[in-house]
N, CA, C and O atoms as a GROMACS GRO file, in nm:
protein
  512
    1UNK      N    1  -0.301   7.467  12.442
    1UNK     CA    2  -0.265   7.350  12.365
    1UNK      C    3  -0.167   7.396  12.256
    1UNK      O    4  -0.194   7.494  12.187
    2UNK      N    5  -0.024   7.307  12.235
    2UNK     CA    6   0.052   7.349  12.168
    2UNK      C    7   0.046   7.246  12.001
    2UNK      O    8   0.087   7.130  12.012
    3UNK      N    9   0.021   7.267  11.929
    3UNK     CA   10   0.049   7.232  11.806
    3UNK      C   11   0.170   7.218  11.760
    3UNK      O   12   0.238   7.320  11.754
    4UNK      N   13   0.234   7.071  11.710
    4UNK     CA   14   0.378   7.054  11.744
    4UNK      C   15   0.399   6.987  11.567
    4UNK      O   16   0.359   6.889  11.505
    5UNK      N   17   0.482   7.103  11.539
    5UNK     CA   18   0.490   7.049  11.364
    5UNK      C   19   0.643   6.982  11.381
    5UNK      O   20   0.728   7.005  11.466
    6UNK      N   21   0.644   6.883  11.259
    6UNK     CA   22   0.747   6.828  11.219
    6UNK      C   23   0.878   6.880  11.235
    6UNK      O   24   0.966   6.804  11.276
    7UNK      N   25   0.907   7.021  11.202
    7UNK     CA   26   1.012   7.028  11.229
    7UNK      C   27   1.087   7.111  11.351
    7UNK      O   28   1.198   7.163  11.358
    8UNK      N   29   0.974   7.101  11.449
    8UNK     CA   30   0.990   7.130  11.609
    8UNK      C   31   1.103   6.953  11.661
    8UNK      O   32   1.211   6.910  11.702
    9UNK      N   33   0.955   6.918  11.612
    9UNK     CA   34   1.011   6.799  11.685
    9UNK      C   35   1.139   6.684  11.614
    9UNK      O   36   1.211   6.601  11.670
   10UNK      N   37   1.125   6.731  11.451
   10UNK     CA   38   1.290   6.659  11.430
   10UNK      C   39   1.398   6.776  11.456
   10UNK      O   40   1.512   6.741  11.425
   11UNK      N   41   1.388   6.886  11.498
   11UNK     CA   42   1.502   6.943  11.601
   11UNK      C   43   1.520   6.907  11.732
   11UNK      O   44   1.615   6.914  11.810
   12UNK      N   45   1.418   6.870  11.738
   12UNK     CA   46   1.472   6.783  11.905
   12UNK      C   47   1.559   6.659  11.922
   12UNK      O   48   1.657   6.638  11.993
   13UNK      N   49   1.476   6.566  11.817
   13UNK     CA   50   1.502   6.452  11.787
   13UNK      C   51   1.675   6.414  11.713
   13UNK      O   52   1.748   6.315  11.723
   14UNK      N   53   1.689   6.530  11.647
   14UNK     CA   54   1.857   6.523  11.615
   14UNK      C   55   1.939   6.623  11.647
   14UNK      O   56   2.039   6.634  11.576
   15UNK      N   57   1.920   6.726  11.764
   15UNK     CA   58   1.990   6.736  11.833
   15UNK      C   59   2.020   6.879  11.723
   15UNK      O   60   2.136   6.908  11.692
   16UNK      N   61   1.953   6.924  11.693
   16UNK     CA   62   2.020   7.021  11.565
   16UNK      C   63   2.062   7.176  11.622
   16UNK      O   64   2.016   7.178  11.736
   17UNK      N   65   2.107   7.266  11.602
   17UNK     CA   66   2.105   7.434  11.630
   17UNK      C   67   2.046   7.461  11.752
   17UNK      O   68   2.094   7.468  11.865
   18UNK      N   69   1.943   7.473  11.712
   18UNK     CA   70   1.827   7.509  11.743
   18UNK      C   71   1.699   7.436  11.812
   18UNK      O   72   1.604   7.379  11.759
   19UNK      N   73   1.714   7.447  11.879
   19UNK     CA   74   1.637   7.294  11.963
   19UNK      C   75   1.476   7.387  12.068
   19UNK      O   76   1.483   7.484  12.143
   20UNK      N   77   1.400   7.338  12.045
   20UNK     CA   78   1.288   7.406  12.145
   20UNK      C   79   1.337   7.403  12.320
   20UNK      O   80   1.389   7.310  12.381
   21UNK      N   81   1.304   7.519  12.364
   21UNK     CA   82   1.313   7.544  12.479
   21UNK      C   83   1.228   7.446  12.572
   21UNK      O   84   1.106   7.444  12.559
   22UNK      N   85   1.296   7.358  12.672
   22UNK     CA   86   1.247   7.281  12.794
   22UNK      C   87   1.104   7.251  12.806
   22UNK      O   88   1.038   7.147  12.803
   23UNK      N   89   1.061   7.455  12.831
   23UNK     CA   90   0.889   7.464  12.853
   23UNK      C   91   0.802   7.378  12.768
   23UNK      O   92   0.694   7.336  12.810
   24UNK      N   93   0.850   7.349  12.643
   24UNK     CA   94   0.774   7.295  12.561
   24UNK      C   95   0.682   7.148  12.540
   24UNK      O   96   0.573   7.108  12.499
   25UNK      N   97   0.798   7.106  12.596
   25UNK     CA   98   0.773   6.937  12.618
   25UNK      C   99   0.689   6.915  12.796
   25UNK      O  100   0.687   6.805  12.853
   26UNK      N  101   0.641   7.018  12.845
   26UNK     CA  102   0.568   7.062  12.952
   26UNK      C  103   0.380   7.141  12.960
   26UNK      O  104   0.307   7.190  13.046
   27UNK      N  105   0.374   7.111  12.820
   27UNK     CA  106   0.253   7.186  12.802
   27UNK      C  107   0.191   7.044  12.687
   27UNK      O  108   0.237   6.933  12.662
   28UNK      N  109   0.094   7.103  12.650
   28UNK     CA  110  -0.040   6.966  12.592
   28UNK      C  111  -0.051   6.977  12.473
   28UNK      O  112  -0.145   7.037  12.420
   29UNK      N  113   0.071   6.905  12.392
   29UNK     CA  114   0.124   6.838  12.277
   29UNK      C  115  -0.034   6.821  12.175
   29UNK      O  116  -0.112   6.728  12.197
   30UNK      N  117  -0.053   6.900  12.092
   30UNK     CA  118  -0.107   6.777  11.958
   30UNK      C  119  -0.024   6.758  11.825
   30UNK      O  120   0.097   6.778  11.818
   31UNK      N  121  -0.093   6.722  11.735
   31UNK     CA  122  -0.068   6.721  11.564
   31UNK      C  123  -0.149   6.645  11.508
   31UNK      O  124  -0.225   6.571  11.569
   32UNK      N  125  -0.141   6.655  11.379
   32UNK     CA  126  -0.176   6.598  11.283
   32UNK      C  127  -0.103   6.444  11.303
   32UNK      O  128   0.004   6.432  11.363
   33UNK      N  129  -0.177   6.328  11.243
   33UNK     CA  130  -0.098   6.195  11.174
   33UNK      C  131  -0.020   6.238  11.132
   33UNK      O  132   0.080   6.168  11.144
   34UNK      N  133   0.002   6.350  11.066
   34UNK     CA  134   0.121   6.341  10.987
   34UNK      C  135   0.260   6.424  11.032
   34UNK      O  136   0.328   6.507  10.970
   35UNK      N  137   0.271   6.361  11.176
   35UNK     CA  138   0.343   6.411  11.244
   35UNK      C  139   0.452   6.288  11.236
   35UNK      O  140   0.571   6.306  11.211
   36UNK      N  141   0.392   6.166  11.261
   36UNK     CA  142   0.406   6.051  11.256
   36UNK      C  143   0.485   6.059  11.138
   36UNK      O  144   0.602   6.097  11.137
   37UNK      N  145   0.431   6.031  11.057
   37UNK     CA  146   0.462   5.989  10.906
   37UNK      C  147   0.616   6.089  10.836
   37UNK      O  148   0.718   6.060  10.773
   38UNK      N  149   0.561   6.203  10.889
   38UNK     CA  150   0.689   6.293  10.874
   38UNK      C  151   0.850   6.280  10.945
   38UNK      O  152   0.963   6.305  10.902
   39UNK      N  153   0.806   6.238  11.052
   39UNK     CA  154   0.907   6.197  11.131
   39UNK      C  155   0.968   6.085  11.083
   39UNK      O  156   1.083   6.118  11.054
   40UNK      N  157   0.948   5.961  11.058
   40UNK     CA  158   0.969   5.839  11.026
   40UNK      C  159   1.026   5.831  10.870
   40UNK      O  160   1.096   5.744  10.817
   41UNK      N  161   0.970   5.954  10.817
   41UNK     CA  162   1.012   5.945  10.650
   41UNK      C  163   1.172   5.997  10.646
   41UNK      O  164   1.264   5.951  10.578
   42UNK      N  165   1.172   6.116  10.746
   42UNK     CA  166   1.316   6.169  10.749
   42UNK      C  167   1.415   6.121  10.845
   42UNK      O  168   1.535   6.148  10.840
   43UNK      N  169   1.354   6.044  10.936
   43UNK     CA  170   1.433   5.955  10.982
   43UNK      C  171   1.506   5.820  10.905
   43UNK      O  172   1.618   5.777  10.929
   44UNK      N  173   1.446   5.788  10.844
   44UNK     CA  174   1.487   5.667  10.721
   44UNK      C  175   1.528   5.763  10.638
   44UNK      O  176   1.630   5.707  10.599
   45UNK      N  177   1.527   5.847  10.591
   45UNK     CA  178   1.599   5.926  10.468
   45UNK      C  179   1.723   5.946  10.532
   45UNK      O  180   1.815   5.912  10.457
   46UNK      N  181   1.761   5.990  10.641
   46UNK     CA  182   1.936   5.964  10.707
   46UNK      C  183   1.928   5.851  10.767
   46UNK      O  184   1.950   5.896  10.880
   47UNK      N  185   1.917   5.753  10.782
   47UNK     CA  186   1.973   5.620  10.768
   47UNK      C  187   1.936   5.602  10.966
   47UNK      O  188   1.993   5.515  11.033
   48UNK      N  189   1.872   5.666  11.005
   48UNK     CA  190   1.838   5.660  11.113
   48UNK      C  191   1.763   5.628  11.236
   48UNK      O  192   1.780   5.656  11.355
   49UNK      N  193   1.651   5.543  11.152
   49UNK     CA  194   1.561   5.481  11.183
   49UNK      C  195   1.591   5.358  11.319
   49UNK      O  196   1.506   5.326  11.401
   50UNK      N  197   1.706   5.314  11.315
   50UNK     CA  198   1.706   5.208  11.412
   50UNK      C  199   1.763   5.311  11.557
   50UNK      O  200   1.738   5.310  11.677
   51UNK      N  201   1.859   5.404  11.458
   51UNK     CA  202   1.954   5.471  11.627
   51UNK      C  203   1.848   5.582  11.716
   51UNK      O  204   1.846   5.618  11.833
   52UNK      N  205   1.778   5.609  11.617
   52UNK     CA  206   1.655   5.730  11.683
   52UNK      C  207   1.494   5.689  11.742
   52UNK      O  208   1.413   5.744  11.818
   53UNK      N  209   1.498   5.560  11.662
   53UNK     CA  210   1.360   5.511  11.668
   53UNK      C  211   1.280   5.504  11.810
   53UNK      O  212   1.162   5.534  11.820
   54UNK      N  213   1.343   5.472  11.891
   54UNK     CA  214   1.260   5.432  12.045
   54UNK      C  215   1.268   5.614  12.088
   54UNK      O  216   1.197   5.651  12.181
   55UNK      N  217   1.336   5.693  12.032
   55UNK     CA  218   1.300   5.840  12.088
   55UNK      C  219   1.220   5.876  12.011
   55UNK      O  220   1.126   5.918  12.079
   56UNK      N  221   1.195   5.888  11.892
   56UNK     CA  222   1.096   5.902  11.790
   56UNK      C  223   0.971   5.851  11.860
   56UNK      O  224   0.896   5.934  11.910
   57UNK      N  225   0.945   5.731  11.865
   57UNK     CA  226   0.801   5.658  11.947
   57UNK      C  227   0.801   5.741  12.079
   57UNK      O  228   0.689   5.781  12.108
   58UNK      N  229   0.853   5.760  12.124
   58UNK     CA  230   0.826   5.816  12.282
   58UNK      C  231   0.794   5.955  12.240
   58UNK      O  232   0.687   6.006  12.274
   59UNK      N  233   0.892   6.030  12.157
   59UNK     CA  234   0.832   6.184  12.111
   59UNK      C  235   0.647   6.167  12.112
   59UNK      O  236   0.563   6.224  12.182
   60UNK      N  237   0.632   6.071  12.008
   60UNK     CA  238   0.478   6.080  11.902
   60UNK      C  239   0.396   6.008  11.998
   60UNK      O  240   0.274   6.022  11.988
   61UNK      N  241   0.454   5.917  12.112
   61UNK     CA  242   0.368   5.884  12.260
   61UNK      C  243   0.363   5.963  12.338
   61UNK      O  244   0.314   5.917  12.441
   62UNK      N  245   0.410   6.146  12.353
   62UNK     CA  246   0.362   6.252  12.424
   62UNK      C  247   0.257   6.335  12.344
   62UNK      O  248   0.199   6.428  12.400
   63UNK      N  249   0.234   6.307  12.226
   63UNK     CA  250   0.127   6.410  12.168
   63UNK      C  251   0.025   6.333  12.132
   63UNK      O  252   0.040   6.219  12.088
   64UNK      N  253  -0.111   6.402  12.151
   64UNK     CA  254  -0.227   6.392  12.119
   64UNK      C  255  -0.201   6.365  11.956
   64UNK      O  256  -0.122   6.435  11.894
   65UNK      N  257  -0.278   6.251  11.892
   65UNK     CA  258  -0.274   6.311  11.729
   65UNK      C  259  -0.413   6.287  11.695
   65UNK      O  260  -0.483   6.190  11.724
   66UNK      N  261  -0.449   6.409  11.615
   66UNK     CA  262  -0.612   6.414  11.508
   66UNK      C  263  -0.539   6.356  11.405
   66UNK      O  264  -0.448   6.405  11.338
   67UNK      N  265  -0.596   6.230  11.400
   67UNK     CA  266  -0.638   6.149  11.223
   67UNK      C  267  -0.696   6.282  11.148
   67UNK      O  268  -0.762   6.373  11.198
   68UNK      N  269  -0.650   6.266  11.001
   68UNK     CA  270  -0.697   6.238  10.862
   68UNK      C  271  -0.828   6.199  10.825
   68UNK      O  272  -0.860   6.107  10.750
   69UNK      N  273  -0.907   6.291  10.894
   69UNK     CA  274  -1.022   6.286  10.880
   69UNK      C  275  -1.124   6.342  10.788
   69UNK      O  276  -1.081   6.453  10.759
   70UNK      N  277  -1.218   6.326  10.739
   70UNK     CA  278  -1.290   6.379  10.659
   70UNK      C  279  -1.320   6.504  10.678
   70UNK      O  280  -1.272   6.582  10.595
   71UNK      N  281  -1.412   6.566  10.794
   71UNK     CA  282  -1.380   6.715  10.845
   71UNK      C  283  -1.228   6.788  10.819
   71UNK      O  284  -1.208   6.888  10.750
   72UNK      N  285  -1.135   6.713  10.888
   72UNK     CA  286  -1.010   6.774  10.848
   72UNK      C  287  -0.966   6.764  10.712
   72UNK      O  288  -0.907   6.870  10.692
   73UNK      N  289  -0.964   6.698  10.611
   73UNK     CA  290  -0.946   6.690  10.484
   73UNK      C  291  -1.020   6.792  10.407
   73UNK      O  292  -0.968   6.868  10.325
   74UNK      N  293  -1.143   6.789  10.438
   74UNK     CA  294  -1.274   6.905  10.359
   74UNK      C  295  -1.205   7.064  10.377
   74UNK      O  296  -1.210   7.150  10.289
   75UNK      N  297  -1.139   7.082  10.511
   75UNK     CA  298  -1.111   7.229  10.512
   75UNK      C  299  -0.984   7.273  10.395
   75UNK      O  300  -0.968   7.384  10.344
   76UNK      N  301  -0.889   7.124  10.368
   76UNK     CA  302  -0.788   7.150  10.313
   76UNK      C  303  -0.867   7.203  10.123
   76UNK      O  304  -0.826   7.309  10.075
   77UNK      N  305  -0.944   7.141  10.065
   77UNK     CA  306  -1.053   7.182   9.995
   77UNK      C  307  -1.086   7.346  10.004
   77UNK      O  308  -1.107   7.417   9.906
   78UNK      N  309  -1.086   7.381  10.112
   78UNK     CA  310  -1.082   7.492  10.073
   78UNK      C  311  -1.011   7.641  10.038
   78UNK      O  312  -0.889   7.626  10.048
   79UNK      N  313  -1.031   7.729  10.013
   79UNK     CA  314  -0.861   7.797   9.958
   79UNK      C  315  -0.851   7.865  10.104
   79UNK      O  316  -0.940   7.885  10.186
   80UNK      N  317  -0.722   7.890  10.108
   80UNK     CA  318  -0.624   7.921  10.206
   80UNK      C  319  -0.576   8.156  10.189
   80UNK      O  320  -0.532   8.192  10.080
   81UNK      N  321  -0.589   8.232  10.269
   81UNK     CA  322  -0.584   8.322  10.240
   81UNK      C  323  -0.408   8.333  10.194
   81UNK      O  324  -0.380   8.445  10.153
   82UNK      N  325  -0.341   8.276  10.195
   82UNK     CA  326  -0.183   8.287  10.128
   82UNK      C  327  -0.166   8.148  10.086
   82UNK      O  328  -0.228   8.053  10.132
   83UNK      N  329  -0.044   8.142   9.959
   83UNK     CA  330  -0.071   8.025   9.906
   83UNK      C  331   0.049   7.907   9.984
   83UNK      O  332   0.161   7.944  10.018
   84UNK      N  333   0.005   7.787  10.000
   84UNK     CA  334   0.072   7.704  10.089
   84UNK      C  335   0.106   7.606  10.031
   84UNK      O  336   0.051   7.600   9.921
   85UNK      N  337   0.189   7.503  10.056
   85UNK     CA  338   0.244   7.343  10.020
   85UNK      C  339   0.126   7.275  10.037
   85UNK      O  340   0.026   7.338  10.071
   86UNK      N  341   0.122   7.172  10.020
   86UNK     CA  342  -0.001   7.053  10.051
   86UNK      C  343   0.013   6.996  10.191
   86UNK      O  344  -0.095   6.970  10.244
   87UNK      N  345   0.105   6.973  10.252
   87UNK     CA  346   0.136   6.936  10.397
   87UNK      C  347   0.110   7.038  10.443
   87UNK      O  348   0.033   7.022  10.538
   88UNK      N  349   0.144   7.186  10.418
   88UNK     CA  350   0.128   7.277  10.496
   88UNK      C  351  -0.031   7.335  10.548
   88UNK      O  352  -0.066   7.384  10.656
   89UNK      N  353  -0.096   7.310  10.439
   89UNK     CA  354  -0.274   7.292  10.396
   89UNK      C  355  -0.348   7.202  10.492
   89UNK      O  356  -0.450   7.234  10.552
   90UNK      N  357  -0.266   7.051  10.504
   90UNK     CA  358  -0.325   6.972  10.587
   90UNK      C  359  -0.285   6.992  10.791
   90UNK      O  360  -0.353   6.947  10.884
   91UNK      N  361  -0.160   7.071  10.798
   91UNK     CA  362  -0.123   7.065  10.915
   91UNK      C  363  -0.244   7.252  10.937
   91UNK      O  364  -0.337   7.273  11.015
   92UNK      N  365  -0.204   7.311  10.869
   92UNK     CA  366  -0.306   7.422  10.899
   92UNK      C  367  -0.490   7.423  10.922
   92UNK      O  368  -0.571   7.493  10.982
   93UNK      N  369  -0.494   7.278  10.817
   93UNK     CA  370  -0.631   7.238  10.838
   93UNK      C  371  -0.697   7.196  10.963
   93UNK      O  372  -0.801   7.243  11.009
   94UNK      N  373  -0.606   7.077  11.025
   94UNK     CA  374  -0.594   7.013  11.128
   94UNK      C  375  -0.613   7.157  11.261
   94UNK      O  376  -0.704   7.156  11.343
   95UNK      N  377  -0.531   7.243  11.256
   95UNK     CA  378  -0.540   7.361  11.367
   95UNK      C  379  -0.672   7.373  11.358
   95UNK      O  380  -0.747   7.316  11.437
   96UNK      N  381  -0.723   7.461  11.245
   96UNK     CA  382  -0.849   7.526  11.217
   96UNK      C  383  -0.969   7.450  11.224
   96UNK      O  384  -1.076   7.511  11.232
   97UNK      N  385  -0.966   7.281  11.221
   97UNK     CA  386  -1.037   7.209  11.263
   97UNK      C  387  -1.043   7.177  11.417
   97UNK      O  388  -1.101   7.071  11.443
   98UNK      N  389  -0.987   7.257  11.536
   98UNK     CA  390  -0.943   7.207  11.674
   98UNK      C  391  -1.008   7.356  11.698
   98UNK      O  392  -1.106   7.377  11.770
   99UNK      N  393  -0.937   7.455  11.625
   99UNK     CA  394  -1.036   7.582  11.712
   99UNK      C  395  -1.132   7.588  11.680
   99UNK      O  396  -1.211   7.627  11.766
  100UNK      N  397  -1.195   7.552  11.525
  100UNK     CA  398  -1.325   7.510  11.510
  100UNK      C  399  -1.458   7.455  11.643
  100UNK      O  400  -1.576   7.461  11.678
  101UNK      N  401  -1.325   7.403  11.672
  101UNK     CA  402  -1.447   7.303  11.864
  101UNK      C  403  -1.414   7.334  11.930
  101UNK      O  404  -1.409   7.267  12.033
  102UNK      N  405  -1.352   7.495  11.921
  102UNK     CA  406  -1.364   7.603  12.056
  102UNK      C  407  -1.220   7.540  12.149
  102UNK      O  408  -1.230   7.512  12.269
  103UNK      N  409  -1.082   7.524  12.068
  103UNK     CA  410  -0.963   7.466  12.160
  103UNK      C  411  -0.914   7.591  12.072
  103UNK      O  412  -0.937   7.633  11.958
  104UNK      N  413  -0.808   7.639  12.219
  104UNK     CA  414  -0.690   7.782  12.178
  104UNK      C  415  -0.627   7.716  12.174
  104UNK      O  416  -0.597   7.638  12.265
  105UNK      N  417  -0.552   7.728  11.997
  105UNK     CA  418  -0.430   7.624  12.022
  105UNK      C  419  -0.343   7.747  11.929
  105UNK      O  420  -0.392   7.835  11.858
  106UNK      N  421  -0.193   7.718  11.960
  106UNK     CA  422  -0.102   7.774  11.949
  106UNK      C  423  -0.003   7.712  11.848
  106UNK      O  424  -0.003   7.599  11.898
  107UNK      N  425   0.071   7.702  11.756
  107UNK     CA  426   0.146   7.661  11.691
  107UNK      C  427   0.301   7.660  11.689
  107UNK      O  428   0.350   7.773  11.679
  108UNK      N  429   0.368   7.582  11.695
  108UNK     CA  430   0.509   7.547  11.724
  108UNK      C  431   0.588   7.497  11.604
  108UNK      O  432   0.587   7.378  11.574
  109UNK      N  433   0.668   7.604  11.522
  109UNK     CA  434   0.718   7.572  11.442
  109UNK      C  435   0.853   7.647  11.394
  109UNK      O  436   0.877   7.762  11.430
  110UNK      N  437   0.941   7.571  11.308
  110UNK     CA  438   1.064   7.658  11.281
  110UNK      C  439   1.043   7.684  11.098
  110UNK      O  440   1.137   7.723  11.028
  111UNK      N  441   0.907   7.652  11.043
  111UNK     CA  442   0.902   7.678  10.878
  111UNK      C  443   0.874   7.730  10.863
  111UNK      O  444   0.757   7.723  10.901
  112UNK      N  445   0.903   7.850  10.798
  112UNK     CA  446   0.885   7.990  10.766
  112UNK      C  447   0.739   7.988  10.703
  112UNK      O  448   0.643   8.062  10.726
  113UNK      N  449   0.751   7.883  10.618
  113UNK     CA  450   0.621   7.895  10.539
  113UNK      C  451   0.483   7.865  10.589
  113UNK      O  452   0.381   7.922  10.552
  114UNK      N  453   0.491   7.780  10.667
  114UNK     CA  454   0.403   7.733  10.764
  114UNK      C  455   0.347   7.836  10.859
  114UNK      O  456   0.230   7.846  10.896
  115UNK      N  457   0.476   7.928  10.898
  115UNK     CA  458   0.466   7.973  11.003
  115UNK      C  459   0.349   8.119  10.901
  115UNK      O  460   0.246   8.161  10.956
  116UNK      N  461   0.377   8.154  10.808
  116UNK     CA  462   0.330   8.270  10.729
  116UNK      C  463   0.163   8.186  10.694
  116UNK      O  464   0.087   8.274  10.654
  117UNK      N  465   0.118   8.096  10.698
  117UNK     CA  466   0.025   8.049  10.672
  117UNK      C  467  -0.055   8.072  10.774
  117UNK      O  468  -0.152   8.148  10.768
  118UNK      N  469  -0.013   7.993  10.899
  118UNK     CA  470  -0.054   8.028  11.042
  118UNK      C  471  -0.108   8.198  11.022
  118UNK      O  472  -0.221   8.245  11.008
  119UNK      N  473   0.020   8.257  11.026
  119UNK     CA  474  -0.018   8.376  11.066
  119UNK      C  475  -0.115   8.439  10.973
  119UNK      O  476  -0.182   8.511  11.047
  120UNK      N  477  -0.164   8.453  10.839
  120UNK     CA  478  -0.221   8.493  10.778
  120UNK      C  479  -0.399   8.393  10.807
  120UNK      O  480  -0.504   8.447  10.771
  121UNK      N  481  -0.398   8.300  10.850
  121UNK     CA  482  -0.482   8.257  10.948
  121UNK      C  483  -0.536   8.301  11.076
  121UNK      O  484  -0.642   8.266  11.127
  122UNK      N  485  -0.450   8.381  11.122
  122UNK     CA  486  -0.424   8.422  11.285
  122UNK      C  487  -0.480   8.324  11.361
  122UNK      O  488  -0.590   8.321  11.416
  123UNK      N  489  -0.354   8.207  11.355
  123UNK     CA  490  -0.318   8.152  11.445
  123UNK      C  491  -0.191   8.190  11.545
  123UNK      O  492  -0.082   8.209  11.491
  124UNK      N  493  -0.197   8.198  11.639
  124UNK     CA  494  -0.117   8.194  11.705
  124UNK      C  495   0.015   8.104  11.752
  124UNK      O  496   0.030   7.985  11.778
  125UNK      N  497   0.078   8.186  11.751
  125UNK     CA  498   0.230   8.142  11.722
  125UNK      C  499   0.294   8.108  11.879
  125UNK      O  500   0.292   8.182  11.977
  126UNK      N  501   0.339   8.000  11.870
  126UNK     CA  502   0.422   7.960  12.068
  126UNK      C  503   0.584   8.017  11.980
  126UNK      O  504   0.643   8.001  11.873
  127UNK      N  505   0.595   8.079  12.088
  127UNK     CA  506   0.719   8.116  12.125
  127UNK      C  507   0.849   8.029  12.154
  127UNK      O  508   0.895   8.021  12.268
  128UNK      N  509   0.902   7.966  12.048
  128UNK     CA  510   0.999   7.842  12.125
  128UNK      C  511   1.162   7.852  12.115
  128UNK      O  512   1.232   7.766  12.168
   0.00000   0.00000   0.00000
């Protein structure tokens, strides 16, 4: 199971550098809600909301998403072995709440910081 952060998928979505490799969109998508929310915020922040939108919905209609849940919220509560953003807290929470119920999940990301969170977690990192 691949864990698909925000800015995997707005590199897909605008076409940027750096774009995830094929395999990706071929394996079993989750995230956080706030995959959603992230997407849609920076899509309206470039004025883009109407020209991207039906790819945007179809992106966030291939992934599984865990709600903002109380379990998942409680872990963010707790401290983190390196220090992180608040999104970064809740998308790391969300993982650690999935392997928590015994799912190998892997993480997909291009944020450095995120990605140093993960790893100081040892989560595992997808290759993209």
């Amino acid at each position: 199971m691949i864990y698909l952060d925000s800015s995997v998928a707005l590199a897909q979505l605008l076409a940027e550098e750096r774009v995830p490799r094929a395999a990706l969109w071929r394996e079993h998508l989750i995230a956080s809600r706030l995959l959603e929310y992230e997407l849609w915020t920076r899509l309206h922040a470039r004025g883009l909301g109407r020209s991207h939108g039906e790819e945007a919905r179809a992106l966030i209609d291939r992934v599984a998403i865990v709600e903002l849940a109380p379990p998942v919220l409680e872990r963010v509560l707790e401290p983190f072995p390196v220090s992180v953003r608040t999104l970064d807290a809740l998308h790391l929470a969300t993982i650690d709440f999935l392997r928590g119920r015994g799912q190998a999940v892997q993480l997909a990301s291009y944020d450095d910081r995120l990605l140093a969170g993960a790893r100081a977690l040892e989560i595992s990192i997808f290759s993209i």
